[in-house]
N, C-alpha and C positions, 0 to 999 in steps of 0.2 A: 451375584453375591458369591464369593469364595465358600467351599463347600466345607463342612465341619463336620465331624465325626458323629454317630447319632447317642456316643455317649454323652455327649454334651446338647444334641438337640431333639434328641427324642421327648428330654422336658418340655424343651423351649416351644415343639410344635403343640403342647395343650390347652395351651390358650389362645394362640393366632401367629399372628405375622413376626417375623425372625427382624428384627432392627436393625438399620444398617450397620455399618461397624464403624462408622465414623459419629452415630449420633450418642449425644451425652447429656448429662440433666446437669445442669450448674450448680455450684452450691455443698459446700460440706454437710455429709450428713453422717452422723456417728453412727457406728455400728450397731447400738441398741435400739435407734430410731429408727431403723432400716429392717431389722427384725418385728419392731412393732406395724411397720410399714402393709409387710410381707402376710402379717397373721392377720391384720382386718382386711387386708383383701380378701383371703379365705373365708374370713365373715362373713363379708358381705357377701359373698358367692354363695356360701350355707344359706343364708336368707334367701337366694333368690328360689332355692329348693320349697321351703314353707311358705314363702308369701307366695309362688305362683303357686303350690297348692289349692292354696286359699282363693287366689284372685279367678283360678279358672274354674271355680265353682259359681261364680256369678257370668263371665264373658267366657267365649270363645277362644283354645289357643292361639288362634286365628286373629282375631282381633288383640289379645293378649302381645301375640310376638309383634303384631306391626306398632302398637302402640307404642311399645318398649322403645323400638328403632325410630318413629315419629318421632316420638320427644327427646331422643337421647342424640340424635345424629349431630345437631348444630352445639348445642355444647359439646359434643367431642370433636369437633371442627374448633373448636376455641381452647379445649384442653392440650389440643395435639401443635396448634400456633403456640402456646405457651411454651409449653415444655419439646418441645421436638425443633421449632422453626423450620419444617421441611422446608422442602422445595416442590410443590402442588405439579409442576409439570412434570416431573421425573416421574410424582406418584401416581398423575393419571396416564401417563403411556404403560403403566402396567395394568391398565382397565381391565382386558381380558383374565387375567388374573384374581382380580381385584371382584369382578362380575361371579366368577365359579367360587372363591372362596365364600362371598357374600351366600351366593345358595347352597353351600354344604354346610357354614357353619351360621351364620348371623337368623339363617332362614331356616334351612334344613333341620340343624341339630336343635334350638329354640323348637322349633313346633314340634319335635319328638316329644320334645322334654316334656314341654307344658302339658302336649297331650296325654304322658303317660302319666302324671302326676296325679290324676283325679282318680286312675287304676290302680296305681302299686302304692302310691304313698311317698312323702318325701323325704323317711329314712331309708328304707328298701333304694329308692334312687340313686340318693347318694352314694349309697355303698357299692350298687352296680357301676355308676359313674365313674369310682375311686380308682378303678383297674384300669381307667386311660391309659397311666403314662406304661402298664405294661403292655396294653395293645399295640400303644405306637411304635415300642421296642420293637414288638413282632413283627409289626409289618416292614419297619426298617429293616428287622433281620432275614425277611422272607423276600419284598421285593427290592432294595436298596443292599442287599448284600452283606448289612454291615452286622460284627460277629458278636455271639453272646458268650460270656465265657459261663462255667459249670455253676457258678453261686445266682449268675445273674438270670437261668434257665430255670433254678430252683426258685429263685425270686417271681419268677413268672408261673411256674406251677402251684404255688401256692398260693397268689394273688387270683387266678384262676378256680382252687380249691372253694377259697371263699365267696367268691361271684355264685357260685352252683351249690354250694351253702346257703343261701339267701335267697336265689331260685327257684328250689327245692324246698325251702322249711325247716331243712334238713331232715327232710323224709323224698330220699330217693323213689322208690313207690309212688308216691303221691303222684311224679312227677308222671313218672310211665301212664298212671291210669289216665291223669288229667293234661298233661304237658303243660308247655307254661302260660303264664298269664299273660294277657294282652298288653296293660302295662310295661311289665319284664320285659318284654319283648321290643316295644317300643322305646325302653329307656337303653338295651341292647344296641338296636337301628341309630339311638344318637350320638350313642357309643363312635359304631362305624364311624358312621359321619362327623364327627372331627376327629377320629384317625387319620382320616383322609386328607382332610384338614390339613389337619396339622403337617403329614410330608407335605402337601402341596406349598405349604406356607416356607417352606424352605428356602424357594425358588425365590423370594419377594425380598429387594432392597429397600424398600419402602418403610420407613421405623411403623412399632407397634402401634403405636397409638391413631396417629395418620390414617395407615389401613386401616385399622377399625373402623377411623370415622368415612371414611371414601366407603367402604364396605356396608354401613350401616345405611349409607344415602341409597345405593344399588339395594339394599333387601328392601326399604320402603316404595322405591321404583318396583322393580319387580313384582312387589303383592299385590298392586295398583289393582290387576286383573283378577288376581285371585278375589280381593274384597268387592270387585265388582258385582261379582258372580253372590259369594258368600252374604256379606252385606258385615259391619262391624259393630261394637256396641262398645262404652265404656259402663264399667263397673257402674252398682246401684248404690249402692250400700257404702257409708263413709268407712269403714274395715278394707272395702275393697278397695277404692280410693287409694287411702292411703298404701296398700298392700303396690299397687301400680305404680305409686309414686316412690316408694321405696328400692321397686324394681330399678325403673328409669335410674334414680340419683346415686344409688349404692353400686350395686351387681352391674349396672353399663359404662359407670363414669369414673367412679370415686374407686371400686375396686380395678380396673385398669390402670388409674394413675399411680393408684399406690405402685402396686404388682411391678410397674414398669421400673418404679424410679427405683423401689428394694432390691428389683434384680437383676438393675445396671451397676450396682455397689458391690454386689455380693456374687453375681455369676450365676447364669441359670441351673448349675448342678446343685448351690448350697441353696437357692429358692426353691427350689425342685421338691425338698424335702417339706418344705412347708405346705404343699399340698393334701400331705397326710394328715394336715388340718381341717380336713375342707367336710368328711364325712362326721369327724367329732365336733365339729360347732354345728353341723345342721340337726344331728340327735341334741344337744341341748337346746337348739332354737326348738325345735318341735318338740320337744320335755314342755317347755315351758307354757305350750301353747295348749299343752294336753292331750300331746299324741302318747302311745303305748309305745312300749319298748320289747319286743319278742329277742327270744334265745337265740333264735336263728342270726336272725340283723347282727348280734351283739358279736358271735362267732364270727360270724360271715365276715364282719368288717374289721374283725382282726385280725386276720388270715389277709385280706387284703392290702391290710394299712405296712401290717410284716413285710409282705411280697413286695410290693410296690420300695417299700423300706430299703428293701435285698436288692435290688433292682439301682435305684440312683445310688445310693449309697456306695455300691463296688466301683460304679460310673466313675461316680466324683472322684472316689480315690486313686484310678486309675487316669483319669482324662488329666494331663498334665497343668492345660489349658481352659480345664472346666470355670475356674473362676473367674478367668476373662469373661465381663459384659459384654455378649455377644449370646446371638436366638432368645429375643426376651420374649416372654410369653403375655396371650392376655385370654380371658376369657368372659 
C-alpha cells in the first residue's frame, strides 16, 4: 500500500486496518447521512464502554472478549462480502499480518479494556482512551519520523494534561503516596496496544472491514488455548445477555459498518474529528445508567477532547489530501 503522511493516518490507524485505495461503497449518500453515519458509530463504541462494565461483572474478560469475536466473526465475513466485495486471497497472503494485528488489537487491547473496566469505571476509561489519536501522533512522530508542527505539540500536551487529570483525581499527591490504579493502568496497556496497532495497520491492503473479519476469526483461534486452560461462561442474568448482545451487534458490526462507509465520503481527517464523540456519549450512556460524574473526569476530558481537537484539526487543514477516502479506520 502506498504510503501516506501520518497527518492523514494517524486517525485512520485508531480503529484498524487502512482500506485499500481502490475499494469504495456504492450508492449516493448525502452528506448529513454520512455525518449521522459517523456519530452512531461513536455510540455504539460508548456503549461498548457501559455495557462491558456491566457484562464483566457476571463473566470473565476472558470469556467476555472471545464471545464478542465468537458471535461477531461470520457476520462480518458477510458484512465485509457486501460492502467491500474483497478478494479473500489477496486478504489471506497477508495472514501474518492479519495474525499480529488480531493479537494486539482484536485480543490484546479488548482484554485490557474489559479488564480494566470493573477497576476504574467506564467514564475514567473513555476519557483515558480519548488521547489515542494523540499517542498515535507520537509514536508516528518518534519512530516513523513524521513531523509535528508547534500547535500540533501543544495539542498533544494538553491532551496529555488531561489523561494525568483523571489519573490523579487531580490531586497530584494522591498520586505520589498511592500511584496509580490497577485499572488506569490497564486501560493505559490498551492504550499502547492499539497504538501499535494502529502503525502496524498501515502496512495492510486488505479493506477495513475484511480485516476485521479475517482478524476476528484468528483472535477466536488463538484464545482456543487460553479458554482451555481458563474455562468460559456466558452471562446469567437477562441484563447481562442482552449487555453481550449489544456488544456482538453494535460496538463489532453495526459501528464498523457505519465508520467505514462515513469515512470513505468524508476522508479520514474530517471523521477523525468525530471521535471526540466517543468520550461524551459514554458519560451520558453511564448518566443514564446511574454512574457519578467526578470533577476530575469532567476536567480531564476536556483538556483531552481540546488536545486531541488541536491535533486533527491543524492535520486536516494542512494535509491537502486529507479528504481523500483513504486509511479508514475501525474499531
Amino acid at each position: 500500500m502506498p504510503e501516506a503522511s501520518v497527518r492523514e493516518r494517524s486517525t485512520a490507524g485508531l480503529r484498524g486496518p487502512a482500506r485499500s485505495a481502490g475499494s469504495t461503497y456504492a450508492g449516493p449518500v448525502d452528506r448529513g447521512r454520512v455525518y449521522l453515519f459517523l456519530a452512531l458509530a461513536n455510540l455504539f463504541w460508548a456503549g461498548n464502554y457501559v455495557f462491558g462494565e456491566m457484562v464483566t461483572r457476571e463473566i470473565t474478560p476472558i470469556s467476555l472478549t472471545f464471545f464478542r469475536w465468537a458471535f461477531a466473526f461470520l457476520p462480518l465475513l458477510g458484512i465485509a462480502w457486501l460492502l467491500e466485495r474483497p478478494n479473500w486471497r489477496e486478504a489471506l497472503r497477508e495472514w501474518p499480518l492479519h495474525l499480529l494485528q488480531s493479537l494486539l488489537g482484536l485480543t490484546g487491547y479488548t482484554l485490557l479494556l474489559y479488564a480494566a473496566l470493573g477497576l476504574t469505571g467506564a467514564v475514567n476509561a473513555a476519557v483515558i482512551s480519548a488521547i489515542n489519536p494523540a499517542t498515535i501522533a507520537l509514536a508516528a512522530a518518534i519512530f516513523l519520523h513524521e513531523r509535528l508542527n508547534r500547535v500540533q505539540v501543544l495539542g498533544l500536551v494538553v491532551a496529555f494534561v488531561g489523561v494525568m487529570v483523571v489519573l490523579t483525581g487531580g490531586d497530584v499527591g494522591q498520586l505520589v503516596e498511592q500511584g496509580f490504579g490497577v485499572g488506569d493502568l490497564l486501560v493505559i496497556g490498551s492504550v499502547l496496544a492499539w497504538t501499535v496497532y494502529s502503525l502496524i495497520s498501515r502496512r495492510l491492503v486488505t479493506p477495513p472491514i475484511t480485516a476485521t473479519a479475517v482478524q476476528a476469526v484468528f483472535a477466536v483461534v488463538t484464545m482456543l488455548p487460553l479458554i482451555a486452560v481458563t474455562g468460559v461462561a456466558l452471562p446469567t442474568s437477562a441484563g447481562g445477555a442482552l449487555g453481550l448482545a449489544y456488544i456482538v451487534v453494535f460496538p463489532s458490526m453495526a459501528g464498523y459498518a457505519l465508520w467505514n462507509i462515513g469515512a470513505s465520503k468524508v476522508g479520514p481527517a474530517r471523521a477523525g474529528i468525530f471521535l471526540n464523540l466517543l468520550p461524551v456519549f459514554t458519560v451520558i450512556i453511564a448518566l443514564a445508567f446511574g454512574a457519578t460524574l467526578e470533577l476530575p473526569a469532567v476536567v480531564g476530558g476536556a483538556l483531552v477532547i481540546a488536545g486531541v481537537y488541536l491535533t486533527l484539526h491543524v492535520r486536516r487543514a494542512k494535509a491537502g489530501s486529507a479528504d481523500a477516502p483513504d486509511g479508514l479506520t475501525v474499531r
